[in-house]
C-alpha positions in Angstrom: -143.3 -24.2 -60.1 -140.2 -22.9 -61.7 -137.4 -21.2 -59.8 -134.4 -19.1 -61.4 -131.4 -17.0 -60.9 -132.4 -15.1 -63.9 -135.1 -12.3 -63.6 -137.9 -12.6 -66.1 -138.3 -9.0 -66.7 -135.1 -9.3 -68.1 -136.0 -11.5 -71.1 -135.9 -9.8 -74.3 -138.1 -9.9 -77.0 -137.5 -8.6 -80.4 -140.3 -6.5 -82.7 -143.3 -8.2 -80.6 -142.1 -11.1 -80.9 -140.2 -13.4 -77.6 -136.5 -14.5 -78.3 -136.3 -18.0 -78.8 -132.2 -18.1 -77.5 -133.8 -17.2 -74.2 -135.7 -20.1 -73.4 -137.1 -18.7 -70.3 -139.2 -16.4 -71.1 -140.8 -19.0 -73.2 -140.8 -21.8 -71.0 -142.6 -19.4 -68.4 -145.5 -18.4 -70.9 -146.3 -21.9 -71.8 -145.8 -23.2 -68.1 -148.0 -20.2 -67.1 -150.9 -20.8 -70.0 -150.9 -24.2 -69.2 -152.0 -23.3 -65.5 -154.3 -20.6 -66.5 -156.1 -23.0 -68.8 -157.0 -25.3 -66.1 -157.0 -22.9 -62.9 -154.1 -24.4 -61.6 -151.8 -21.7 -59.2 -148.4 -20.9 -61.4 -145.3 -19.5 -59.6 -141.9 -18.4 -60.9 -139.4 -18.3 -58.1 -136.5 -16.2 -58.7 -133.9 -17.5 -56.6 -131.6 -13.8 -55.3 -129.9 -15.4 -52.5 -128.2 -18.7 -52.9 -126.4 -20.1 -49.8 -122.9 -20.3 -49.6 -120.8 -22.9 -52.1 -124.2 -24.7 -53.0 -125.0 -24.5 -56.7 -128.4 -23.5 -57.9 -129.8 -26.1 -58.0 -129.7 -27.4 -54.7 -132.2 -24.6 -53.9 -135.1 -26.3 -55.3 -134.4 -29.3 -53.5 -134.0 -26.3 -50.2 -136.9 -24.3 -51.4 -139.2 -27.3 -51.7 -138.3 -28.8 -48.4 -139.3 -25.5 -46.8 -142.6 -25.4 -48.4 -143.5 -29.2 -47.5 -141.8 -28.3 -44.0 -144.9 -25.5 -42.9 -148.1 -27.2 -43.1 -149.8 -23.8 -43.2 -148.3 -22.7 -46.9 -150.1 -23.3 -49.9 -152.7 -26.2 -48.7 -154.9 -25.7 -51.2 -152.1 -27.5 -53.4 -151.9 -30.9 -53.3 -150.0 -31.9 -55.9 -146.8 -29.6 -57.4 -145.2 -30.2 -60.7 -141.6 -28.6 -60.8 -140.1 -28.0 -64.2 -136.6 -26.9 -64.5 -135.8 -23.5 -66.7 -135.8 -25.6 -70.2 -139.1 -27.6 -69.9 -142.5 -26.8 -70.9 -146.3 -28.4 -70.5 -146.1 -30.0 -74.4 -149.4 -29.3 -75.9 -151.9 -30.7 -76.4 -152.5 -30.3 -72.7 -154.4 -32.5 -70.3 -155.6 -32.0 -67.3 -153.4 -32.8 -64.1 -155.6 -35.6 -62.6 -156.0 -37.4 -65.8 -151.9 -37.3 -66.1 -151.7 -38.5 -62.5 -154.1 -41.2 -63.1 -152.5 -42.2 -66.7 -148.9 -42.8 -65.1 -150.8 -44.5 -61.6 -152.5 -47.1 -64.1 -149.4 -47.8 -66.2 -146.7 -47.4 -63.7 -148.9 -48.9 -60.7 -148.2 -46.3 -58.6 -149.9 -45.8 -55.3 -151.8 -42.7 -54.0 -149.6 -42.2 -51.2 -146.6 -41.6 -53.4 -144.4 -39.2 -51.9 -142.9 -37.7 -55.3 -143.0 -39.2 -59.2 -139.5 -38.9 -61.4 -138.6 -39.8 -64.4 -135.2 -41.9 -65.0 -132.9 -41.5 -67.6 -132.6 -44.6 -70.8 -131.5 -45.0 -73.8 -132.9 -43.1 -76.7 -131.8 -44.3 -80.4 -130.6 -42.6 -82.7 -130.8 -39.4 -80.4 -128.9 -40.6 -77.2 -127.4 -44.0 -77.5 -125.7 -44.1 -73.9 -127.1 -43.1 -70.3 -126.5 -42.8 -66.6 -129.7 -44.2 -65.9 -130.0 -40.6 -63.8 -132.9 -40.2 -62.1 -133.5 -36.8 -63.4 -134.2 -33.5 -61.4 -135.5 -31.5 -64.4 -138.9 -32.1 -63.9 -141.0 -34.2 -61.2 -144.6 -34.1 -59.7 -145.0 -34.5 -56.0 -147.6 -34.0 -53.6 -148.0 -33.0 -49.7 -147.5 -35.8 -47.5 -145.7 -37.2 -45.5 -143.4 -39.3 -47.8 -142.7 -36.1 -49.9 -141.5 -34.2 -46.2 -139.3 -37.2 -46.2 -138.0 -37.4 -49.5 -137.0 -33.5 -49.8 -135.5 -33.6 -46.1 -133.1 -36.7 -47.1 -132.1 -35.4 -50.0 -131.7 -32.0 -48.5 -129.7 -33.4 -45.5 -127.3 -35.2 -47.9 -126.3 -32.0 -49.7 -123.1 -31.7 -48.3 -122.0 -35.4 -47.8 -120.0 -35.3 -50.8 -117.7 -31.7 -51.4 -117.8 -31.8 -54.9 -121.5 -32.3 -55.5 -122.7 -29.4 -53.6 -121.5 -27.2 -56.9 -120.6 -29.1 -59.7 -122.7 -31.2 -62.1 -124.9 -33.9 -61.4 -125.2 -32.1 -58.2 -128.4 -32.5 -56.7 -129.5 -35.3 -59.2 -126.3 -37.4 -59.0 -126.7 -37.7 -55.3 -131.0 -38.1 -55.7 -129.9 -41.0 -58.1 -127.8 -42.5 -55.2 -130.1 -41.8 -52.3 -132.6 -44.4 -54.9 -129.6 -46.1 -55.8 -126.8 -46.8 -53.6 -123.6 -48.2 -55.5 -125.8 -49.1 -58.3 -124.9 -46.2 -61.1 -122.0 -43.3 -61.9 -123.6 -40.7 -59.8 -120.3 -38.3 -58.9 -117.9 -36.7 -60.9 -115.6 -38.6 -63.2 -117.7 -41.7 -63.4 -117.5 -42.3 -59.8 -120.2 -42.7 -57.1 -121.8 -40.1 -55.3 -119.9 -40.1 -51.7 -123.1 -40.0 -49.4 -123.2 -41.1 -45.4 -125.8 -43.0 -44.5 -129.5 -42.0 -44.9 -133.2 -43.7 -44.6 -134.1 -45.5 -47.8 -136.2 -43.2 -50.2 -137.6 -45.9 -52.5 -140.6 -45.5 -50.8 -140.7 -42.5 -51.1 -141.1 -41.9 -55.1 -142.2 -43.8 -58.5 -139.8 -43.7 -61.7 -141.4 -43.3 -64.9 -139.9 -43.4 -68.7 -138.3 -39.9 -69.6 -140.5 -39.9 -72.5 -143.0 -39.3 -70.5 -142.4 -36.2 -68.6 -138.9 -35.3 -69.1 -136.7 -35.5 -71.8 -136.6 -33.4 -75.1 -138.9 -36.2 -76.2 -141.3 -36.3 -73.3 -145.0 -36.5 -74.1 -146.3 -34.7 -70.9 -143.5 -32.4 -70.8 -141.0 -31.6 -72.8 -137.1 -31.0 -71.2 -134.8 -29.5 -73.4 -132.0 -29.9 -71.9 -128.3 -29.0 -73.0 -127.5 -33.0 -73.6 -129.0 -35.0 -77.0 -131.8 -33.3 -78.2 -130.8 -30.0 -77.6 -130.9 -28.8 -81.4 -134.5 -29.3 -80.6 -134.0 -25.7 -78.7 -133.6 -24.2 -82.1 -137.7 -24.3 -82.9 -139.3 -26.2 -79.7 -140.2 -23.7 -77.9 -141.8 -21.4 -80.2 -143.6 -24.0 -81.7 -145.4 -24.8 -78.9 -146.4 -21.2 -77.9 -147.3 -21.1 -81.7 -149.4 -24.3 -81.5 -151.7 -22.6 -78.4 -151.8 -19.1 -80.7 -149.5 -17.6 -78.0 -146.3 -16.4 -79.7 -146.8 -12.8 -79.1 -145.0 -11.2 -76.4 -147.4 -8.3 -76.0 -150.2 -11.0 -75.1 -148.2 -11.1 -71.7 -147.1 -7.2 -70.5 
């Protein structure tokens, strides 16, 4: 699942060929051949209506509530992986149970895991410093009934502190405080995240290394954000679609 202001039919693409500057037309090939390949559902969510002084971001953490909330929607899904505008499926490309049971075995996670993350460290020579955010870029999480739990905490804390609800971390600075309370810098200015108080969610999800799943070096999926590693915008991208013979933007009119 991805969700967007930005209308993909608005991505340009120059002599056949897509634009690597605008990563999102990329990102949505290679997210969408990645399903295709394995028969997995692929939806791009383009977010027209945002809700008053809440950033954009906060409507994933909105949007996915709402799907987990109606039991009806989308139950042939069990499990949802959400990557954010700048992340892509790195091939080569497995299979989503084998990831799910990869990271189980090595991070001991249980099956009734609500939601997995991954959480920011240090990355030498690339990024020497962190947060120790646990990220929102990119996460896998399935139906149940820890996941309802998860996405209505973190939902219901959305406007416990003013200046989260539309400025950066946002929606990650106050999941990393929901996990963490008065651990790490979660607000603006190095401060803490100013939540009320809410049900514990460490039951709720498992953390994994960045390098796994999200980070511009992560091995299951690749985050390019706009922090270190973003020169890595310059060629990522089309080297992947140009690794699965899928650079050409006629392939996908």
């Amino acid at each position: 699942v991805m969700l967007d202001t930005r209308d993909l039919a608005d991505e340009p693409s120059f002599m056949g060929m897509l634009v690597p500057d605008q990563y999102v037309s990329l990102t949505a090939v290679l997210n969408y051949a990645y399903a295709k390949r394995f028969g997995y559902k692929f939806r791009f969510v383009h977010l027209s209506k945002l809700r008053h002084n809440f950033s954009s971001p906060w409507h994933r953490v909105f949007y996915f509530k709402d799907l987990l909330a109606h039991e009806d929607s989308d139950q042939t899904c069990k499990w949802y992986l959400h990557v954010d505008s700048d992340a892509f499926v790195r091939p080569p490309w497995k299979p989503m149970p084998a990831v799910l049971s990869d990271l189980a075995a090595r991070y001991h996670i249980g099956d009734s895991v609500g939601a997995i993350f991954a959480q920011e460290q240090t990355h030498l020579p690339m990024m020497p410093w962190t947060l120790h955010a646990v990220n929102a870029g990119v996460y896998l999480f399935q139906r149940n009934a820890r996941s309802r739990h998860l996405f209505a905490d973190w939902a219901a804390a959305a406007s416990d502190d003013p200046l989260l609800k539309t400025a950066w971390p946002a929606e990650q600075g106050v999941l990393t405080e929901l996990r963490f309370p008065g651990k790490y810098h979660t607000g603006l200015k190095l401060e803490h995240a100013r939540l009320r108080r809410h049900d514990s969610i460490e039951p709720d999800i498992a953390l994994v290394n960045m390098t796994e799943m999200n980070s511009p070096w992560g091995r299951f999926v690749e985050h390019i954000w706009s922090g270190p590693g973003s020169n890595l915008r310059a060629h990522g991208f089309m080297q992947a679609l140009q690794s699965i013979d899928d650079a050409e933007a006629n392939k996908f009119r």
